[in-house]
Structures are given as C-alpha cells and as structure tokens.
VOPAGU-2260 file (C-alpha; in pm, 1 decimal, decimal comma):
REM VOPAGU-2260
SITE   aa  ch    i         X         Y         Z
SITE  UNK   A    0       0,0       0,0       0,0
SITE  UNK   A    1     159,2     355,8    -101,5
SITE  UNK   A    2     123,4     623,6     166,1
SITE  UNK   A    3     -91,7     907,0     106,7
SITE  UNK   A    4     140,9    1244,7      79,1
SITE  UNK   A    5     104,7    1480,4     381,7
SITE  UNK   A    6    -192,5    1724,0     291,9
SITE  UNK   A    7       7,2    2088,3     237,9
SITE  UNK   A    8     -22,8    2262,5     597,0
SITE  UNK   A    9    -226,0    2609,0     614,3
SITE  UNK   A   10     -29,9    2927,1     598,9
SITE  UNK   A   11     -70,2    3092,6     958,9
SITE  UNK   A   12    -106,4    3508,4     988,9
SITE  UNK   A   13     -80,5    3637,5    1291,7
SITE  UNK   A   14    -265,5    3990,6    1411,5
SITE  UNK   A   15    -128,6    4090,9    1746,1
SITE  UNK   A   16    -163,2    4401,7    1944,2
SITE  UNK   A   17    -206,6    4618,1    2260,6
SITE  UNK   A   18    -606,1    4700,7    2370,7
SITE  UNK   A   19    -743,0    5002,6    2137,3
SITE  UNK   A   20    -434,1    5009,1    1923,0
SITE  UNK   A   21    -627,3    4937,0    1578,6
SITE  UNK   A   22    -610,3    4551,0    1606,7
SITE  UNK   A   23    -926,4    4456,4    1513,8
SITE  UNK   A   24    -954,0    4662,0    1220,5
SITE  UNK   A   25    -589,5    4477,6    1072,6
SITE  UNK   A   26    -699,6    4149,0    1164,1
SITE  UNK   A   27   -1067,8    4270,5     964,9
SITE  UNK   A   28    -850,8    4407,1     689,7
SITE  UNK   A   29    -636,9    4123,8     673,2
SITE  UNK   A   30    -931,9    3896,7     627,5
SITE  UNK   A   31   -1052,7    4149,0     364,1
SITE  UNK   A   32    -773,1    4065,4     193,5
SITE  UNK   A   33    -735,8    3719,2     171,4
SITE  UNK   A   34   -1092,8    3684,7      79,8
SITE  UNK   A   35   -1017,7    3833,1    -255,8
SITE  UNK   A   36    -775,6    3517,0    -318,5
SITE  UNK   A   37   -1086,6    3248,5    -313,3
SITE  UNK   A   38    -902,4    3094,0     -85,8
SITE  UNK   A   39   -1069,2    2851,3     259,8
SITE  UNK   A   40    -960,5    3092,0     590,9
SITE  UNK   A   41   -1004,3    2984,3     948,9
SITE  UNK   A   42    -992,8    3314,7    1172,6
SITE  UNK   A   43   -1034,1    3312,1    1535,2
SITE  UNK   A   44    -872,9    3529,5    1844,6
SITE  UNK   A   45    -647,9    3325,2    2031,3
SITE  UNK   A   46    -400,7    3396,4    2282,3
SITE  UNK   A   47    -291,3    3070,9    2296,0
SITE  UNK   A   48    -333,7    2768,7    2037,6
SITE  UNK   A   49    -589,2    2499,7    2217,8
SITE  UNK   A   50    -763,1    2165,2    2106,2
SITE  UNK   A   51   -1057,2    2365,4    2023,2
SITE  UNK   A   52    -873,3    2601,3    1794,1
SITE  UNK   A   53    -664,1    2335,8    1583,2
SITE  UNK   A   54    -956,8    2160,6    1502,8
SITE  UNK   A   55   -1094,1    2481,9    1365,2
SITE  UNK   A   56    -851,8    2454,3    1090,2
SITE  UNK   A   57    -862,2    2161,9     943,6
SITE  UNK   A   58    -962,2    2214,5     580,6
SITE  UNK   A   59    -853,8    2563,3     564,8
SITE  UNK   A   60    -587,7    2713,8     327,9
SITE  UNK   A   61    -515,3    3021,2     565,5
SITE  UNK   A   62    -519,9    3053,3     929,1
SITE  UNK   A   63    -567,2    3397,8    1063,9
SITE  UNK   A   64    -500,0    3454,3    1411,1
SITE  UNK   A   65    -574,7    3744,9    1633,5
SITE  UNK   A   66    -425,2    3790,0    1970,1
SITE  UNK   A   67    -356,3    4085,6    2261,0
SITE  UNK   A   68    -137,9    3838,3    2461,7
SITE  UNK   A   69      39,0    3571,1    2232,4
SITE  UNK   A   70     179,2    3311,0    2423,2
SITE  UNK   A   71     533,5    3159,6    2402,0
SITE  UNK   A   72     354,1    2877,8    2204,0
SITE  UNK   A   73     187,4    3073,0    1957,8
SITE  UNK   A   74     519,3    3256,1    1917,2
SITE  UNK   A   75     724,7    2920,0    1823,3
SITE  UNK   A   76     466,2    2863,6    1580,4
SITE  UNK   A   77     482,3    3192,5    1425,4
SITE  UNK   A   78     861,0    3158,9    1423,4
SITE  UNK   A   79     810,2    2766,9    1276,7
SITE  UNK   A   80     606,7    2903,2     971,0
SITE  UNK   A   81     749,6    3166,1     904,9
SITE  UNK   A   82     439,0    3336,3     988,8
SITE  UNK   A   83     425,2    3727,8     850,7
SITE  UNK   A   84     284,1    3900,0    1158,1
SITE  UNK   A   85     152,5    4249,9    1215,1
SITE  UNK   A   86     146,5    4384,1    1554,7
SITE  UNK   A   87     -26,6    4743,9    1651,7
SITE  UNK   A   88     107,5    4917,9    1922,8
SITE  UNK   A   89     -67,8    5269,6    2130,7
SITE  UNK   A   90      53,5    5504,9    2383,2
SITE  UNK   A   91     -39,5    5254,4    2712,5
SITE  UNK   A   92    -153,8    5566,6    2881,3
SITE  UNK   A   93    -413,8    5632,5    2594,4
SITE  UNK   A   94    -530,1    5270,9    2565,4
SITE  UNK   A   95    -592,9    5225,6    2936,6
SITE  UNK   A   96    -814,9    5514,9    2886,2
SITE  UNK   A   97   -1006,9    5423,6    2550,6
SITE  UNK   A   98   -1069,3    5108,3    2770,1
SITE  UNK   A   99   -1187,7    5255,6    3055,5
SITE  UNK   A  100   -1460,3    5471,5    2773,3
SITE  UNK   A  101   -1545,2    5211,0    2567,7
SITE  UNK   A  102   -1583,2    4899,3    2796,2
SITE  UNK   A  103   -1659,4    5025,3    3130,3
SITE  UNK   A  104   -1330,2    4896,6    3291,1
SITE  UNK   A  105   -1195,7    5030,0    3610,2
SITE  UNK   A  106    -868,7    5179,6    3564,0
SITE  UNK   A  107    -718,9    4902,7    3743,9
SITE  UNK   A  108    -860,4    4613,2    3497,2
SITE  UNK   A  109    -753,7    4835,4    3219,7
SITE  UNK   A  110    -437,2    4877,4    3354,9
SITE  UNK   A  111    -402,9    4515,6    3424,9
SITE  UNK   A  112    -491,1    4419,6    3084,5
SITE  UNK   A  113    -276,8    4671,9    2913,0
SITE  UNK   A  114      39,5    4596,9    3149,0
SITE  UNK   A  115       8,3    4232,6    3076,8
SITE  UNK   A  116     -25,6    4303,8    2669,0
SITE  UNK   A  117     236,7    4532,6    2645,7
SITE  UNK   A  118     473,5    4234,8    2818,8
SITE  UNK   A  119     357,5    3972,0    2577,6
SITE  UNK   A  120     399,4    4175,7    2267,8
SITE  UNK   A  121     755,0    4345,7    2394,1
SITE  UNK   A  122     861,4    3952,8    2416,3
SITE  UNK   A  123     685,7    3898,2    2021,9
SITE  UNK   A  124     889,1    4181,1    1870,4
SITE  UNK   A  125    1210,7    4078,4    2021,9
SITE  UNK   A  126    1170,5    3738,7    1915,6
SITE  UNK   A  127     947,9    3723,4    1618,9
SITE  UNK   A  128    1005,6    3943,6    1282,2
SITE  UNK   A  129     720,1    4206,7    1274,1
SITE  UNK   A  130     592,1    4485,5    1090,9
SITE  UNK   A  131     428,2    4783,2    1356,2
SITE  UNK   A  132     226,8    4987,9    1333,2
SITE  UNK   A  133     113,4    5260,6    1569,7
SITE  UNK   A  134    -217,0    5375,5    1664,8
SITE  UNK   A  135     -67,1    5739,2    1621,7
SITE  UNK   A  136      40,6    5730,5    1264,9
SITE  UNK   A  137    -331,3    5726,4    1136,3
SITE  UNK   A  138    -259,1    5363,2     948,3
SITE  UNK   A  139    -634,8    5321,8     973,8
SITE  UNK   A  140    -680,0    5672,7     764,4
SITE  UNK   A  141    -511,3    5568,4     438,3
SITE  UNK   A  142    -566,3    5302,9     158,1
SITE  UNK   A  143    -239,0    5266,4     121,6
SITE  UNK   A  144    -261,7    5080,0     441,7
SITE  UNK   A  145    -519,2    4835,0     304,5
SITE  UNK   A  146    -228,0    4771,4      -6,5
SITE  UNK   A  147     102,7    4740,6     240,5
SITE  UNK   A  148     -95,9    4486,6     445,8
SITE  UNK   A  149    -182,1    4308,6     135,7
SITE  UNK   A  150     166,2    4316,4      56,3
SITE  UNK   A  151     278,1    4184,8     398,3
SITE  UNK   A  152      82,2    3896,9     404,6
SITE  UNK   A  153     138,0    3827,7      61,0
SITE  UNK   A  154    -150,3    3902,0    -132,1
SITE  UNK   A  155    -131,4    4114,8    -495,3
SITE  UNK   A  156    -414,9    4350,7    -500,0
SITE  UNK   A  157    -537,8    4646,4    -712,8
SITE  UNK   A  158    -544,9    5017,7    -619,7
SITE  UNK   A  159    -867,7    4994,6    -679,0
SITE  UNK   A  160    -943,7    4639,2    -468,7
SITE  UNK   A  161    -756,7    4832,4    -194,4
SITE  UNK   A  162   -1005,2    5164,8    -186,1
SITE  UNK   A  163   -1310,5    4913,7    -152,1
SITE  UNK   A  164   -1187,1    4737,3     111,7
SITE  UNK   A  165   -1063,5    5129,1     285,6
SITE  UNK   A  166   -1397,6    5258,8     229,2
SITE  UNK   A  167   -1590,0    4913,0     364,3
SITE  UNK   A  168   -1353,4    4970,8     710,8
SITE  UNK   A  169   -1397,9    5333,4     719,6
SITE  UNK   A  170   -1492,4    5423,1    1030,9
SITE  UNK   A  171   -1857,4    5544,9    1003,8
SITE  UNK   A  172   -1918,9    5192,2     776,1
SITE  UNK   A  173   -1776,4    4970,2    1078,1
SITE  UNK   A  174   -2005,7    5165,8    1324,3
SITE  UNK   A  175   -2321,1    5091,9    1095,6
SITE  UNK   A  176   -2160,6    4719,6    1092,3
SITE  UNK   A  177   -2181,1    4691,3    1458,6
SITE  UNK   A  178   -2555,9    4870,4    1443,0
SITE  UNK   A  179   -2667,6    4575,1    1208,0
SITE  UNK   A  180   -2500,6    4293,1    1409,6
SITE  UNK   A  181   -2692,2    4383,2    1710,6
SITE  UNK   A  182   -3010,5    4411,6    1533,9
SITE  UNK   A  183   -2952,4    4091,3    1369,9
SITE  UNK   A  184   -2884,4    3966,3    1696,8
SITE  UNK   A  185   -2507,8    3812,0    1642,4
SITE  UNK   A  186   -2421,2    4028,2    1994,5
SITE  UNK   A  187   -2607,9    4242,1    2262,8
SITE  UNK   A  188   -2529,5    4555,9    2352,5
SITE  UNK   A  189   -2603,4    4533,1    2732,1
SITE  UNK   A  190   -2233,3    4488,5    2792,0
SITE  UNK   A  191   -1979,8    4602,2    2540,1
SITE  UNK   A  192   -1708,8    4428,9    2722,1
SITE  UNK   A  193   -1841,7    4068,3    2693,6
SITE  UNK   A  194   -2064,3    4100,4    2371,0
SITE  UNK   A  195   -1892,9    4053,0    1993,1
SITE  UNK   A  196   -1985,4    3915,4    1684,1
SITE  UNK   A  197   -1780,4    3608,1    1629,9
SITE  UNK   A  198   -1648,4    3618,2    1348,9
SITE  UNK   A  199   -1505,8    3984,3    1307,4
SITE  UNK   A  200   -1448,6    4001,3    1682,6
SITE  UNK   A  201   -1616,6    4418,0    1654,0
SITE  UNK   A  202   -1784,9    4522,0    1966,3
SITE  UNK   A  203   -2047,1    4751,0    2076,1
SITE  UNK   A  204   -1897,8    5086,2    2127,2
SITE  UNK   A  205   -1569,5    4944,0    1976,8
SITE  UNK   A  206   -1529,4    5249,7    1765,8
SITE  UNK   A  207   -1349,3    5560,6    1981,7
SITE  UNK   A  208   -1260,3    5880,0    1972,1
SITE  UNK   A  209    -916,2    5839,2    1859,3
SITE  UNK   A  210    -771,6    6112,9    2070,0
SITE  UNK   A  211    -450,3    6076,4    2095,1
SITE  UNK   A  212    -261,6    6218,8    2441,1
SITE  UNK   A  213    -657,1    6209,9    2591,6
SITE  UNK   A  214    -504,8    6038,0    2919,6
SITE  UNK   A  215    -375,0    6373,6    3001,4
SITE  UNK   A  216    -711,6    6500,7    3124,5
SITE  UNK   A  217    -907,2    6154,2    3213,0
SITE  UNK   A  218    -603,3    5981,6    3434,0
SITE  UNK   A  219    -445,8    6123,5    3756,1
SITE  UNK   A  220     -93,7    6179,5    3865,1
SITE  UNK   A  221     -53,6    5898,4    3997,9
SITE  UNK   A  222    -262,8    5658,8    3748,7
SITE  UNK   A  223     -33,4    5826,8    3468,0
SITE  UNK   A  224     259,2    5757,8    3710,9
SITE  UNK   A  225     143,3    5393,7    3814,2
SITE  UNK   A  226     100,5    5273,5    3368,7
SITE  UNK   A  227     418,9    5478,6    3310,0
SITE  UNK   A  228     606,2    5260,4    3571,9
SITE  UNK   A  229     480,8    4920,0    3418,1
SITE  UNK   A  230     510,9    5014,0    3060,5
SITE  UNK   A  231     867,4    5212,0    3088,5
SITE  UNK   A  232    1019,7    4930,0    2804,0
SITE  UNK   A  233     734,1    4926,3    2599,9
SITE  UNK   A  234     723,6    5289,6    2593,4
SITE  UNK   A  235    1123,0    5346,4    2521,4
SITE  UNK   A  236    1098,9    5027,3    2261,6
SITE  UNK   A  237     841,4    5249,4    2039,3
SITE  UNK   A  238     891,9    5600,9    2146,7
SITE  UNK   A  239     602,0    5693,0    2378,3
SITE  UNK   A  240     775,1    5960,0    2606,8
SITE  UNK   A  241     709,6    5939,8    3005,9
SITE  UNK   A  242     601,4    6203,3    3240,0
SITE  UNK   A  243     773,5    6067,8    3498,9
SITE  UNK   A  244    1067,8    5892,4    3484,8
SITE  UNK   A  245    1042,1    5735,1    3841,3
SITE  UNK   A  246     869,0    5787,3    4211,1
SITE  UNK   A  247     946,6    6144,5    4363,8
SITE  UNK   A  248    1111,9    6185,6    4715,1
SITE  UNK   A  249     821,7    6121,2    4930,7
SITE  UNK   A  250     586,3    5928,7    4771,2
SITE  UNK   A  251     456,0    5630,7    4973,6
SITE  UNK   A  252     281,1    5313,2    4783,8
SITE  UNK   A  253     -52,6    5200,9    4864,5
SITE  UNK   A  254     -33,7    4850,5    4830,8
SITE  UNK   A  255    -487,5    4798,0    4879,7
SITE  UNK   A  256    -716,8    4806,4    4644,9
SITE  UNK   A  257    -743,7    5161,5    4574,8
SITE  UNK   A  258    -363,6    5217,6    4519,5
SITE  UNK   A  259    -251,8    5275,3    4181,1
SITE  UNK   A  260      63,2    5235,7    4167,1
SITE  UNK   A  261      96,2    4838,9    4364,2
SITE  UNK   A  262      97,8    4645,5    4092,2
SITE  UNK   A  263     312,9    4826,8    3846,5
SITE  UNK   A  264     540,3    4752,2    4132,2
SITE  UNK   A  265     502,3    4443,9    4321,5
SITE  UNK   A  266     595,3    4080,6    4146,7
SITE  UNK   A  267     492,3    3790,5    4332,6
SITE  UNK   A  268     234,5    3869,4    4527,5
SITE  UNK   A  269    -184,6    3828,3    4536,9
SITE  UNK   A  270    -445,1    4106,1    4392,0
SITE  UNK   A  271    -469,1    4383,4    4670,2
SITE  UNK   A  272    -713,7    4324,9    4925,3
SITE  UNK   A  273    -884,0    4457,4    5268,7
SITE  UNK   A  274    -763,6    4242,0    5561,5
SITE  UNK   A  275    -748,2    4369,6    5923,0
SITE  UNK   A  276    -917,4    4698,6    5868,2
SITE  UNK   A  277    -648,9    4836,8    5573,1
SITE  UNK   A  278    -554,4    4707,2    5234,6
SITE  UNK   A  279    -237,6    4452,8    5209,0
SITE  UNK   A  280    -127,2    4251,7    4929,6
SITE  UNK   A  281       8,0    3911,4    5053,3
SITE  UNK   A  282     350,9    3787,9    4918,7
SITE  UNK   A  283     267,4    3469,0    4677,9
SITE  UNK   A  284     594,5    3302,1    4586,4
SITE  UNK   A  285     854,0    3200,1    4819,0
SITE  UNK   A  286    1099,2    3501,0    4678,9
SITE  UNK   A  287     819,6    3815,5    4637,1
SITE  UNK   A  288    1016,4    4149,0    4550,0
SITE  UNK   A  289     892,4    4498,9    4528,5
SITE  UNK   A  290    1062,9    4782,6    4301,5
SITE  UNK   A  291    1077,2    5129,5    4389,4
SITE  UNK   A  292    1195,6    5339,4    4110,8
SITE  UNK   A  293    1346,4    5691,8    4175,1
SITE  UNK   A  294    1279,0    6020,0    3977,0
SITE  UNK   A  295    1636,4    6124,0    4035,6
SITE  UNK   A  296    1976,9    6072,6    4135,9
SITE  UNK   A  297    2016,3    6029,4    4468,7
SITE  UNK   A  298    2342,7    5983,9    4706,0
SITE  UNK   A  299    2120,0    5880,1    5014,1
SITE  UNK   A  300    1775,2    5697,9    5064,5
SITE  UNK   A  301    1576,3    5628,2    5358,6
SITE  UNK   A  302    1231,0    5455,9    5402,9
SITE  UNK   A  303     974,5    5269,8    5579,8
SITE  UNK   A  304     773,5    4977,3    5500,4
SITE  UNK   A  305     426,8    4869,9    5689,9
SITE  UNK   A  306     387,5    4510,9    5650,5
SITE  UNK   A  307      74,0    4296,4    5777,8
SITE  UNK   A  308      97,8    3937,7    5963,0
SITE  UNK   A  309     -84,3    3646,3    5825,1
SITE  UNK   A  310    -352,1    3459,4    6084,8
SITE  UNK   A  311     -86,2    3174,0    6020,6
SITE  UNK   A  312     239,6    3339,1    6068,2
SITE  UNK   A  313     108,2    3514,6    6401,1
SITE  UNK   A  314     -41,1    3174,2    6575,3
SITE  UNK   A  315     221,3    2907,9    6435,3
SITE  UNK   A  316     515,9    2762,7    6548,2
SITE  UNK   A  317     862,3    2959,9    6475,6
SITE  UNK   A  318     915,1    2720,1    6147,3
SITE  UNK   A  319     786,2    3039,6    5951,2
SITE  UNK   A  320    1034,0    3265,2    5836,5
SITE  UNK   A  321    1075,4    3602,2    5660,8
SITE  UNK   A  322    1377,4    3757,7    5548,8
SITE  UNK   A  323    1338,1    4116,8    5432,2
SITE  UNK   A  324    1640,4    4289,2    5252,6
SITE  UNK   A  325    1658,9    4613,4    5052,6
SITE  UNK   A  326    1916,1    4653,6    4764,6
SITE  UNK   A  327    2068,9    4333,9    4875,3
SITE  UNK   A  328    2085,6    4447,1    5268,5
SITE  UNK   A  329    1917,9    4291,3    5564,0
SITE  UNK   A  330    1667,3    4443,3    5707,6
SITE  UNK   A  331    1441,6    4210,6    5926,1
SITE  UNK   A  332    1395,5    3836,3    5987,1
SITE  UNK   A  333    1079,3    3786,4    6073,7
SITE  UNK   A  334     929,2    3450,2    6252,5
SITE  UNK   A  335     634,6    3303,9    6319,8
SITE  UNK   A  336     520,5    3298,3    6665,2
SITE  UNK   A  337     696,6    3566,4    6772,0
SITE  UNK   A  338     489,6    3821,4    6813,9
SITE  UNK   A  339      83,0    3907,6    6924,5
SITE  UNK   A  340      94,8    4188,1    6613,3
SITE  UNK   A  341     -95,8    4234,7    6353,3
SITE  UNK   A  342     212,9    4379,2    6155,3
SITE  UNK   A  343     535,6    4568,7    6209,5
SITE  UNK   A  344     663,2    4891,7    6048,5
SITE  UNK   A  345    1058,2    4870,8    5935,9
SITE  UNK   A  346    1304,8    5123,3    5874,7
SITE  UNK   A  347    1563,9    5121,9    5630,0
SITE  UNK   A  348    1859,1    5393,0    5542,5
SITE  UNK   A  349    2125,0    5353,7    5261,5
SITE  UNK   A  350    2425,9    5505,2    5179,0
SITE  UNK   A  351    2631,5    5625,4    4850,9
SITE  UNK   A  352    2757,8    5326,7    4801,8
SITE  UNK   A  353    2418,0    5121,1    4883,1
SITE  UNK   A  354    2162,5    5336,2    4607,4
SITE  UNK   A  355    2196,0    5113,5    4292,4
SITE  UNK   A  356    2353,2    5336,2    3957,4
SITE  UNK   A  357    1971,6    5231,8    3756,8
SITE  UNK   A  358    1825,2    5410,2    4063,0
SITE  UNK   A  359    1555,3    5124,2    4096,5
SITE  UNK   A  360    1549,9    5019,0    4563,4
SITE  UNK   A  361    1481,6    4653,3    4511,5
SITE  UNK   A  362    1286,5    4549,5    4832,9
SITE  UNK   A  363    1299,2    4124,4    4855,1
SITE  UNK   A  364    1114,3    3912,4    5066,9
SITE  UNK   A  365    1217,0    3553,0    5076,0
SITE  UNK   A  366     978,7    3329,3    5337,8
SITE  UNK   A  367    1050,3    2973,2    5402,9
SITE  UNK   A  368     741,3    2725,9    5489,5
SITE  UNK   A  369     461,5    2960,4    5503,7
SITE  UNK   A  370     183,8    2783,5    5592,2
SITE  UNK   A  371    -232,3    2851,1    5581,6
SITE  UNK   A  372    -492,1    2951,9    5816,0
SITE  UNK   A  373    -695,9    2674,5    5726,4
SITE  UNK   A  374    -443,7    2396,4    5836,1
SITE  UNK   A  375    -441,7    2567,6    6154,7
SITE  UNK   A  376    -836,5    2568,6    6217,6
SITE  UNK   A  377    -831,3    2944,5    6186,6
SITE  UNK   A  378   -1069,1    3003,9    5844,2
SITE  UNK   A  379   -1131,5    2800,4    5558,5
SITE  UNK   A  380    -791,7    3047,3    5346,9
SITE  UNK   A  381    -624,2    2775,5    5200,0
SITE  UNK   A  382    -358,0    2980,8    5064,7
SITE  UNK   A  383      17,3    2958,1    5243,6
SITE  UNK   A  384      30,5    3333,6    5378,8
SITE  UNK   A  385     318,8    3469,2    5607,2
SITE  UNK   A  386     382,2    3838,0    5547,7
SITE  UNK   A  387     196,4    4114,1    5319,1
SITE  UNK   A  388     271,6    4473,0    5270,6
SITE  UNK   A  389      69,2    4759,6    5312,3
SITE  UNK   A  390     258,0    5097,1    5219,1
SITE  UNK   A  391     583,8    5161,5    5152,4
SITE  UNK   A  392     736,5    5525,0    5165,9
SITE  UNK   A  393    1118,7    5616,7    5075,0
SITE  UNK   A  394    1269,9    5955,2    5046,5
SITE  UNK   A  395    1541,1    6078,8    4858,2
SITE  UNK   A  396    1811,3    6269,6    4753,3
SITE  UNK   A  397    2181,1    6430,5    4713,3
C-alpha cells in the first residue's frame, strides 16, 4: 500500500496588538484581503493555540489569528512558519483610557490588561520578525494601508481592490456594521465588554474617539505615574515619552485596592485586598520582591515599610520565616510565633555606596514554609500566607 502524501499545511497570519491600538480593524482588513484570493480561511482570536482552535482549521488554506497576549507557544509557531505577523502598538496611557470609555473597565482592569499586553507583545517583537504599526500614525486613515498589508501577508491587490476594502472599514461603515449585528442579533449591547460578533471580533462601542494624548485630562498623577512605571520598556521600545521617569522623594505606595501604583510595582504577590481593617497585598511566591523606582539621582535613601501578619504566621510555630532585605541588605527576619501583632513597620537607610547606579530600591522578601490559616483551624484560606505589605514610603536625595 503507497502512503498518502502529507496534505500541504495552512499558511498561519498572525494579528497581534495592545487594547485600542487598531487591532481589530488589521486582523478585519487582513481577512478582507485574503478573501479576494478564493481561498478557505479559518480566523479566530487566540491567545494561545488549544484543542478547540486546531480543530478549527482543518480544511482551511489560511489561518488567521488574532491575539492581545500571544503566548510563548503561539510565538514558536509563528517563528516555525514563518508566519508574517503584524502587531499594533498605542501610547499605554491612551489605551488604558479608551478602555476605561469604551468597555466600562476600572482603571485598574484596564491597567491590568494593558500591562500584561504590552509584556507579551515586547517579548513577540524581540523574538518574532514584525511589521508595527502605531495607533498614532493614522494607518487606519489611508488606503495605502489596506495595499502594504496586502503586501505583507502576501496578497497582490489592485489600487482599486484596496479603496473598496478602505472605504468598507472606514470608520462610520464599521459603526453601521456593529448597528446591524446587534439588530440581527449576532451580539447584545447590554455589555460592550463581553458582547462581539464572532467572526469579526467588533464590539459595541468598539469604535473611539481616537484622541490621541486624551489620558492627560481623564487619568491622575498617579494613574499616569502607576502605567508609566509598568510600561517604561514598551514605551522606550516604540517612542512613547514618560512624564515621569520614576517615584518622587516622598511618595509612599498604597499597596490595597485603591492604590494605583501596587501592581506596576510588586511581582509575586496576590491582587490587593482589605484584611485587618487596611488594604495589604500578601507575598505569593517564596521570593516576592517589590521595586521602587526613583525620579532622580540620589546619594542617600531612607524609608519605611508597613507590613501585615498572616492569621498563620502570628499563631504558628517559629518554622515560619521572613527575610526582608533592601538593595541586597538585611533588614528584618521575621518569625512566626513571635509576636501578638498584627504587623510591624521597618526602617531602612542607605548610603552612597548602597543606592543602585539604575536608581531602581529593590525590596525582597524571601519566606521559608509559610503555611495557611486553614491547616491551623483558623478560616477556611487555604492559601500559604506569612507576610503582606501595606505601604511603603522612601525619600530621597543628594
């Protein structure tokens, strides 16, 4: 018996990009596009490649895949194939806000979601060969967009092909678009966040402003400071200038829920919560660090940091232990049984010699057989808790 040959394996497209960078209207385009070839597509959004999603393309020429946080798998693959990928990028500062107007996030969700794009798609670009495109150059203003995409992907098309497919992604067209799907009932409009249509992944209200620099007016201070902070590589990598370029002398982190700046910051550690009266965020992993980034140069540093006892730490045995350094100094070990506190406040002070050159005060906490509450009879927390931190406040200078 002679062996079938292998059936040819679909060509794979990738459309990656931050929140309200223009994604969706590529990965729209891009479909466009290939349509115009005859040829069988498979498009989905995918962050990841699952069971579900490969069996989605069998029997399909093309596979077009849109993504805000491509995983290391989806990268390989990309890489494998040869894959031509497009990624949009956006001020993070702007698309935390057009997140926050168009889907009704907090600023913390958008933050979150932004933060954790921005890191996925800074790991693509160094990895992966990409063509970007930023929100701010008006790409989705021009049909000569339409034709470089075509291009990119590998697709001959004509001027005038191109203008059709401009004009049918125009903005005013998509909003109609969206106006039909939810009267043809493909997605509700009750909330914009959860609803879509399928297939072209468009939501309700998906269409912005397109302000650029808007976060100016609709973020804070310290909501500016706090996205600035997390996206500091992303921004230098495709020239989004920061406000800030650190934490001013004085400034003390909030680490409950309605800080802003706690988990730009903290690595390692659970979502802020309320426990004993005040917000905390518990340390998570066995080494849990916390950066504090200065504005300036400085020649001296001081600081203190308020950190919170866990129900398990403060009635267990002395097994639990917590060592707390700053910039690689010893500040505090901490064990279990030794005290009726809720918390303790610690002082730290460095010298010349102890502020690092990057200006960035590490602050490392490295606990050894934290155990839980609900091993001990105390509640039914399940999670192995020893130490959390509530604020932390440094000063600076020369």
């Amino acid at each position: 018996m002679t062996p079938s040959a292998p059936r040819r394996p679909p060509r794979l497209i990738g459309s990656f990009g931050l929140q309200g960078s223009g994604s969706t209207w590529v990965y729209n385009v891009i479909h466009a596009v290939l349509e115009t070839t005859g040829v069988r597509i498979a498009r989905f959004f995918a962050n990841d490649l699952t069971h579900e999603n490969i069996l989605r393309i069998r029997g399909a020429d093309v596979v077009l895949v849109k993504a805000h946080e491509p995983s290391a798998a989806l990268l390989a693959i990309c890489l494998f194939a040869g894959a031509p990928v497009i990624v949009t990028v956006r001020d993070p500062r702007d698309a935390v806000v057009s997140l926050m107007e168009r889907f009704g996030h907090s600023f913390q969700e958008a933050a979150d979601e932004v933060r954790n794009s921005a890191r996925y798609l800074m790991r693509l670009v160094a990895d992966c060969p990409v063509w970007v495109l930023r929100y701010e150059d008006d790409f989705m203003e021009t049909a000569a967009t339409v034709s470089k995409i075509a291009t990119h992907v590998g697709v001959e098309i004509s001027d005038q092909v191109a203008d059709a497919i401009f004009q049918a992604h125009a903005k005013g067209e998509v909003v109609q678009r969206i106006g039909r799907f939810i009267q043809e009932g493909r997605m509700g409009d009750d909330n914009p966040r959860l609803q879509f249509d399928a297939a072209s992944h468009w939501h309700p209200n998906h269409v912005g402003d397109g302000l650029v620099g808007k976060y100016a007016k609709k973020l804070t201070a310290d909501q500016i400071m706090a996205v600035e902070i997390a996206g500091r590589d992303f921004m230098e990598r495709f020239g989004y200038v920061p406000l800030t370029s650190g934490l001013p002398s004085g400034y003390a982190i909030d680490f409950g829920p309605s800080g802003c700046v706690n988990r730009s910051v903290a690595h390692g550690f659970f979502r802020p919560e309320i426990s004993g009266g005040a917000g905390v965020m518990w340390a998570r992993t066995a080494t849990a660090t916390v950066d504090y980034p200065l504005a300036g140069a400085a020649s001296w540093a001081r600081g203190t940091v308020d950190l919170a006892f866990a129900p398990a730490f403060r009635h267990g045995t002395g097994e639990v232990e917590v060592a707390v350094e700053i910039c690689g100094r010893m500040i505090a070990v901490l064990r279990s049984g030794s005290t009726g506190e809720d918390g303790v406040r610690l002082s730290f002070a460095l010298e010349r010699d102890e502020v690092p050159a990057d200006g960035n005060l590490e602050l490392v906490f490295r606990t050894r057989n934290a155990g839980s509450a609900a091993a001990l009879g105390l509640s039914h927390d399940d999670r192995k808790l020893a130490v959390g931190i509530r604020r932390l406040a440094v000063e600076y200078g020369v």
